[in-house]
N, C-alpha and C positions, 0 to 999 in steps of 0.2 A: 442386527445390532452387534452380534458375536462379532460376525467379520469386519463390522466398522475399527473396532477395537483392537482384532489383531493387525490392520493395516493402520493404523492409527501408530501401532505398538512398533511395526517395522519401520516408518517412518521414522520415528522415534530414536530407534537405534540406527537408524542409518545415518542420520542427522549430529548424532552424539561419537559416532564413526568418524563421519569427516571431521567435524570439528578435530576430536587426540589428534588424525592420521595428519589434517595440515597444522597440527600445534609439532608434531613429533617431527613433520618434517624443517618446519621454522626452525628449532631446537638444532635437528642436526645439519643443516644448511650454513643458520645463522642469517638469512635473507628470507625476505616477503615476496610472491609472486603474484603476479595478477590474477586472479580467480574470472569463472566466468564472471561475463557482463550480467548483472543481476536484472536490469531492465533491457532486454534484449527482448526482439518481439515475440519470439518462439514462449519464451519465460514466464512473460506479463501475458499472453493471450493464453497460456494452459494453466495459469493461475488460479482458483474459483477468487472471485470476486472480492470476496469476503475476506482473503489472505492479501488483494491488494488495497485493500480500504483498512486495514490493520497495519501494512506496512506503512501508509500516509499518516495511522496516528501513534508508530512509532517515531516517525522524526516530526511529527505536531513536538516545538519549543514552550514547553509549560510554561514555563517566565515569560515570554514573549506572547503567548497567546493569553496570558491573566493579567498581563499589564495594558493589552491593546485590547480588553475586552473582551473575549470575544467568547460570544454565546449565541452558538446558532444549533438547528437542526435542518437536515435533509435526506430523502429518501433518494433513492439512486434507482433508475430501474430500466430494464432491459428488456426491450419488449419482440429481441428477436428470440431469445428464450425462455421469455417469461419470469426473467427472476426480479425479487424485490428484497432491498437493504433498505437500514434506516441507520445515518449515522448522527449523532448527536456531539458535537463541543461544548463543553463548560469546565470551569474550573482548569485549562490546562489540561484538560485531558478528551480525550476523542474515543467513543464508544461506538462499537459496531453489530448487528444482527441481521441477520436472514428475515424479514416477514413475509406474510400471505398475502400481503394488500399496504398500499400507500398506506404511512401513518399521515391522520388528518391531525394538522393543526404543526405539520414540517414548515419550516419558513423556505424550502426552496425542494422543485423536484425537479431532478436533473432524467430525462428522456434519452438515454445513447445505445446504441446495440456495443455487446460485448468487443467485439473485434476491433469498432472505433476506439471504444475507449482504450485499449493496448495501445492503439497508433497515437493518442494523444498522450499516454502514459511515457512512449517511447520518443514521444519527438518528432514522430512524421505527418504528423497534423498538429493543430490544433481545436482546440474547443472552439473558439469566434468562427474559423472558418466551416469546421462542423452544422455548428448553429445557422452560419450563410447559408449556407449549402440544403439544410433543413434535413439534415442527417439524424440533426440533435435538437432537442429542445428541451427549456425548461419554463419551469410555471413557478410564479413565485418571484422570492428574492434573485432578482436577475444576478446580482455582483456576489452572490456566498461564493464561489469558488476565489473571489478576486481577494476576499476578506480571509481567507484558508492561508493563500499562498506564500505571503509574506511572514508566516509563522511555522514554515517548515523549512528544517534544515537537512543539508544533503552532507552524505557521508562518503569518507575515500574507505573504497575495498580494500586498501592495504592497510587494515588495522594486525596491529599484533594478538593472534591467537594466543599464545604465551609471551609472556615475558622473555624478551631475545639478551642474553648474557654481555655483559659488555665485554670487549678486548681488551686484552691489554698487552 
């Protein structure tokens, strides 16, 4: 538990690191440069799980997902490594957790091994073709991922870390 915490803690500052070091260089540039590709498969495949179902309900569109309804739950689970999630939508907002066991009474459970779900995360597959394939499967609400997708919005890497000066 000590060391979850000091690594937890390095993170932490490493994180809080980059962040000044690309604000400082913006600052003394005055130009944004491309940053690694965030969904690159190296990225998304050593990701735990949990940091990529956080990242999907970071760009979950609260307005858009409380005006289009949407109230679902599903469990995620990976059965080349045994791991199990359970995320939950409501209210515009999307919750995630680690469990021990399928939650009963999810309206949809999605079947994929880890490494697939990178290559769909990334673009070099698909889910449908997954699914063909019987890579993947799910029980339940067939369409929740179809009902997800149109409520997330995608973000350009070149946002401003600070505020860049204007010329004059």
């Amino acid at each position: 538990e000590i060391s979850a915490c000091l690594v937890g803690s390095e993170m932490c500052i490493r994180d809080r690191r980059n962040s000044y070091l690309s604000g400082a260089y913006e600052l003394r540039t005055n130009t944004i440069h491309e940053s690694i590709k965030q969904n690159s498969t190296d990225i998304v495949a050593n990701s735990p799980t949990l940091n990529v179902l956080d990242y999907l309900a970071v760009r979950l569109n609260a307005p858009k997902a409380i005006e289009a309804n949407l109230t679902l739950s599903f469990n995620l689970v990976h059965p080349d490594s045994n791991e199990l999630f359970y995320s939950e939508i409501s209210n515009g907002n999307m919750t995630n957790v680690i469990t021990e066991q399928e939650v009963k009474g999810a309206d949809a459970t999605l079947y994929i091994n880890k490494a697939d779900l990178a290559e769909v995360m990334t673009g070099q597959t698909t889910l449908p073709e997954l699914l063909k394939g019987q890579q993947a499967s799910i029980k339940g609400q067939q369409d929740f991922i179809q009902k997800i997708m149109p409520n997330l919005d995608t973000f350009s890497p070149l946002f401003e870390i600070l505020p860049i000066a204007e010329q004059q």
